[in-house]
ROPA-883650 format. One record per atom (N, C-alpha, C): residue number from 1; residue in one letter; atom name; x, y, z. Coordinates in nm, 2 decimals. Atoms other than C-alpha are relative to their C-alpha. Example, Ala and Ser with C-alpha at 12.3 -4.5 7.8 and 13.67 -1.06 7.14 Angstrom:
<nodes>
1|A|N|0.09|-0.12|0.00
1|A|CA|1.23|-0.45|0.78
1|A|C|0.09|0.12|0.00
2|S|N|-0.09|-0.11|0.00
2|S|CA|1.37|-0.11|0.71
2|S|C|-0.08|0.11|0.08
</nodes>
This chain:
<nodes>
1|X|N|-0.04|0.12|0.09
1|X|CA|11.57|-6.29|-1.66
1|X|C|0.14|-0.04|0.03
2|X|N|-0.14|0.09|-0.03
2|X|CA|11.88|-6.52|-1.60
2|X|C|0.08|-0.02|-0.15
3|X|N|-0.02|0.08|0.12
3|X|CA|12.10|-6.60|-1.85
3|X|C|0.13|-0.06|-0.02
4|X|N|-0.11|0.14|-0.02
4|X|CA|12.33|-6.89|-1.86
4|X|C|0.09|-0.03|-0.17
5|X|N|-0.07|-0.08|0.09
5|X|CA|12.60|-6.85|-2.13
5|X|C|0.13|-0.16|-0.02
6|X|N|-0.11|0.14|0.03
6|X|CA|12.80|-7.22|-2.26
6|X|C|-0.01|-0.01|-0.13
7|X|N|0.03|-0.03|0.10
7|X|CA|12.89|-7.31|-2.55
7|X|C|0.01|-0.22|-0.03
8|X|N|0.01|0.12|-0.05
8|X|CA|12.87|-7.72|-2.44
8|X|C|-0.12|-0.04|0.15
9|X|N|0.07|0.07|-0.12
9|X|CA|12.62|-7.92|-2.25
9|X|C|-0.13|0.07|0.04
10|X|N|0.10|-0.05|-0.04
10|X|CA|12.33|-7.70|-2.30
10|X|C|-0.11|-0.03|0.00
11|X|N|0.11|0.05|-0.09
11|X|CA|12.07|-7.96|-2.24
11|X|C|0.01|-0.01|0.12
12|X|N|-0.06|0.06|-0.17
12|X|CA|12.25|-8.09|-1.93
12|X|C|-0.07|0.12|0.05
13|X|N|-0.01|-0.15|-0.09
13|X|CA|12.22|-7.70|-1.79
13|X|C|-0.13|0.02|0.00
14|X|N|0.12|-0.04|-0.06
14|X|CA|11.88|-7.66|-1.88
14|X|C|-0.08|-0.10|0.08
15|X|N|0.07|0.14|-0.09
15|X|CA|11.76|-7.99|-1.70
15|X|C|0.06|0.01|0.12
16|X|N|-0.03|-0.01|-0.15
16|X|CA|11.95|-7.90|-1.41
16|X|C|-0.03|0.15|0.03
17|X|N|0.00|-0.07|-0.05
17|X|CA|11.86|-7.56|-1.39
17|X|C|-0.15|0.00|0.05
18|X|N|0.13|0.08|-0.05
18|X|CA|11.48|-7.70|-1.44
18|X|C|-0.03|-0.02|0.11
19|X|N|0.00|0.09|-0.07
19|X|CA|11.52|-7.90|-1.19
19|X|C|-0.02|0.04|0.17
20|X|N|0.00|-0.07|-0.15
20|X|CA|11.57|-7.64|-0.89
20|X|C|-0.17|0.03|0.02
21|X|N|0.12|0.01|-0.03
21|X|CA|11.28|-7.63|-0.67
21|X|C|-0.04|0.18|0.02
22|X|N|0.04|-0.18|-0.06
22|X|CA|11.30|-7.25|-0.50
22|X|C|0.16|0.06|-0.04
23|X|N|0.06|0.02|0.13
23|X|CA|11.36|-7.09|-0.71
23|X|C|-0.06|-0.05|-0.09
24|X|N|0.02|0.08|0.12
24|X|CA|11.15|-7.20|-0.98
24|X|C|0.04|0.10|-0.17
25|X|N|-0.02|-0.03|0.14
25|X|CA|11.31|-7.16|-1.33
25|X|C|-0.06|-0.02|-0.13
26|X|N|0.01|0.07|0.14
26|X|CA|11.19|-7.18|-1.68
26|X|C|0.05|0.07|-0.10
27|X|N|-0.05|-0.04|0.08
27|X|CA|11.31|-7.19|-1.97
27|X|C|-0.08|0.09|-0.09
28|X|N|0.05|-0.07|0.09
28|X|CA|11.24|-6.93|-2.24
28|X|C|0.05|-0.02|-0.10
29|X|N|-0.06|0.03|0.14
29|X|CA|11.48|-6.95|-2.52
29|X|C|0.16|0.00|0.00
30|X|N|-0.17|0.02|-0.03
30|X|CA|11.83|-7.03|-2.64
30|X|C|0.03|0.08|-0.14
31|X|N|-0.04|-0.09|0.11
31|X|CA|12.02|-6.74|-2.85
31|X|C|0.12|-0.02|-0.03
32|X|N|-0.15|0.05|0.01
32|X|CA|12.32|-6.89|-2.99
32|X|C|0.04|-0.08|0.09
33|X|N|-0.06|0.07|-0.13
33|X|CA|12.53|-7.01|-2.67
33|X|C|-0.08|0.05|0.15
34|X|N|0.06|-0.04|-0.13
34|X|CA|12.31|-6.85|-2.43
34|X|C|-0.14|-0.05|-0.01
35|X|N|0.13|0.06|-0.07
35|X|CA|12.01|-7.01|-2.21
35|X|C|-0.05|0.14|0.03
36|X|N|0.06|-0.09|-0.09
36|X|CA|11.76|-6.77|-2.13
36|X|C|-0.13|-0.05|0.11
37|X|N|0.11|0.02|-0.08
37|X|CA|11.52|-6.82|-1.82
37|X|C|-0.08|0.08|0.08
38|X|N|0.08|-0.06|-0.14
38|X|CA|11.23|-6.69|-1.61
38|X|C|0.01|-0.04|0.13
39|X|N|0.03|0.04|-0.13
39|X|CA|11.25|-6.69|-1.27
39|X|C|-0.11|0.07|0.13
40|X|N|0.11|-0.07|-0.03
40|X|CA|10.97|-6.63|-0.99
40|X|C|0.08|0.06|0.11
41|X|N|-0.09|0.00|-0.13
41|X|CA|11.28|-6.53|-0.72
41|X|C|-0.02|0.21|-0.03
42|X|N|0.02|-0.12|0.02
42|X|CA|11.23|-6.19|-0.66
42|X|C|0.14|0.07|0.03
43|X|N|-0.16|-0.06|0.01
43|X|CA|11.67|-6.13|-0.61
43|X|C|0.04|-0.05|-0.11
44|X|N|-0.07|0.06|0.10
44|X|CA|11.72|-6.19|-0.96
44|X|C|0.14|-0.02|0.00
45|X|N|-0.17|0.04|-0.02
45|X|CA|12.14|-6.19|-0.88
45|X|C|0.01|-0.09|0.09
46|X|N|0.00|0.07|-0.08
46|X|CA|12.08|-6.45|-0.60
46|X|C|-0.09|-0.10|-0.06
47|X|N|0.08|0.12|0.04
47|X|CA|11.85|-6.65|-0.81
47|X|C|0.14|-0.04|-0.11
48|X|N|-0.07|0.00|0.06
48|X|CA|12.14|-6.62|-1.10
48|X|C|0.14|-0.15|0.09
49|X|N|-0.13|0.05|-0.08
49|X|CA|12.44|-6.73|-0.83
49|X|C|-0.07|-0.18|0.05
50|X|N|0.11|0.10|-0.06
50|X|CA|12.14|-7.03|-0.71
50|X|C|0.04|-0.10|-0.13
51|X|N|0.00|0.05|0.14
51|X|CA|12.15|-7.15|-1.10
51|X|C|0.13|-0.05|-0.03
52|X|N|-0.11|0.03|0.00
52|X|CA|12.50|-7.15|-1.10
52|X|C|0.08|-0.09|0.07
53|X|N|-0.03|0.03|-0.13
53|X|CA|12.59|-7.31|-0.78
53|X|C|-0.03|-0.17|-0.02
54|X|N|0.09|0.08|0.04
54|X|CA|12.34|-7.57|-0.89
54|X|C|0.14|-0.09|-0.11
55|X|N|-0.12|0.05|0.10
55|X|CA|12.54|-7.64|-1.21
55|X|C|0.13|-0.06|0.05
56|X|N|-0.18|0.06|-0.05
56|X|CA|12.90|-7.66|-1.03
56|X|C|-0.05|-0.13|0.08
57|X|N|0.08|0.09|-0.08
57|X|CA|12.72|-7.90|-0.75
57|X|C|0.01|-0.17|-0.10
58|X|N|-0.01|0.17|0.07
58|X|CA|12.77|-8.19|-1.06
58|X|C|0.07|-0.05|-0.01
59|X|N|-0.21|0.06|0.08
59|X|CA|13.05|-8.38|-1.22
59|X|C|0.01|0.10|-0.09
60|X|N|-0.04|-0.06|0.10
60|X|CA|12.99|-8.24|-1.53
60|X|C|0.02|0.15|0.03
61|X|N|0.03|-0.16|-0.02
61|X|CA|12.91|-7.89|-1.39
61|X|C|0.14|0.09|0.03
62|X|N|-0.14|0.01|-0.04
62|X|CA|13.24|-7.91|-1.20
62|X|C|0.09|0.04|-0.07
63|X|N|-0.05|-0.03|0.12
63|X|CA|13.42|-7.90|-1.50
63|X|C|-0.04|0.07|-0.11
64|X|N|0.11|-0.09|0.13
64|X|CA|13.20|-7.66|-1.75
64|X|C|0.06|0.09|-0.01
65|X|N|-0.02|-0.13|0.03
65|X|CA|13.29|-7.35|-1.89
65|X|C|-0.11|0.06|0.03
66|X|N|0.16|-0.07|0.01
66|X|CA|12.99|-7.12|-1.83
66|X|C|0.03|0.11|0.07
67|X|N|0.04|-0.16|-0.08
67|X|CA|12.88|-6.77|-1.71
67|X|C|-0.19|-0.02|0.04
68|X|N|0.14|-0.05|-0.03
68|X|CA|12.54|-6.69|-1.53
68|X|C|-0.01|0.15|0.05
69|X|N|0.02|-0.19|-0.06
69|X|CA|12.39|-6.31|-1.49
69|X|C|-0.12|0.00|-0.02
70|X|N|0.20|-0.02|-0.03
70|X|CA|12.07|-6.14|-1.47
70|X|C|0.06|0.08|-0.15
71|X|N|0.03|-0.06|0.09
71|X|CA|11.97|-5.96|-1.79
71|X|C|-0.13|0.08|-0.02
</nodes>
C-alpha cells in the first residue's frame, strides 16, 4: 500500500494519482492528511516514487508539500 501524506490539495493528488495508467492505483482511504492507495505494481517503492513523480510532473504538484512511501 502507498501512502501519499499532504496536508493541501488532496483531491488534486488523488485524481492525479488515479489517473496513472501502469501502475494502476486506487484509492482506499484518507486518514487525516494521509491518501492511502492500492496498487497492482508488484515494486511497491517504485510504484510509490511513480505516484510521486506523477504529482511533481504538474504546476500545482511542482509546488506541493507532500511525502510518498510504501506502508
Amino acid at each position: 500500500m502507498i501512502q501519499i501524506s499532504s496536508p493541501m490539495k488532496r483531491d488534486f493528488i488523488k485524481e492525479t494519482v488515479e489517473a496513472i495508467d501502469d501502475p494502476k492505483f486506487t484509492f482506499v482511504k484518507e486518514e487525516g492528511v494521509n491518501l492511502l492507495f492500492e496498487t497492482d505494481a508488484p515494486d511497491q517503492a517504485a510504484a510509490a516514487a511513480k505516484a510521486k513523480s506523477a504529482i511533481k510532473a504538474t504546476q500545482i504538484g511542482s509546488v506541493l508539500y507532500f511525502s510518498a512511501k510504501v506502508v
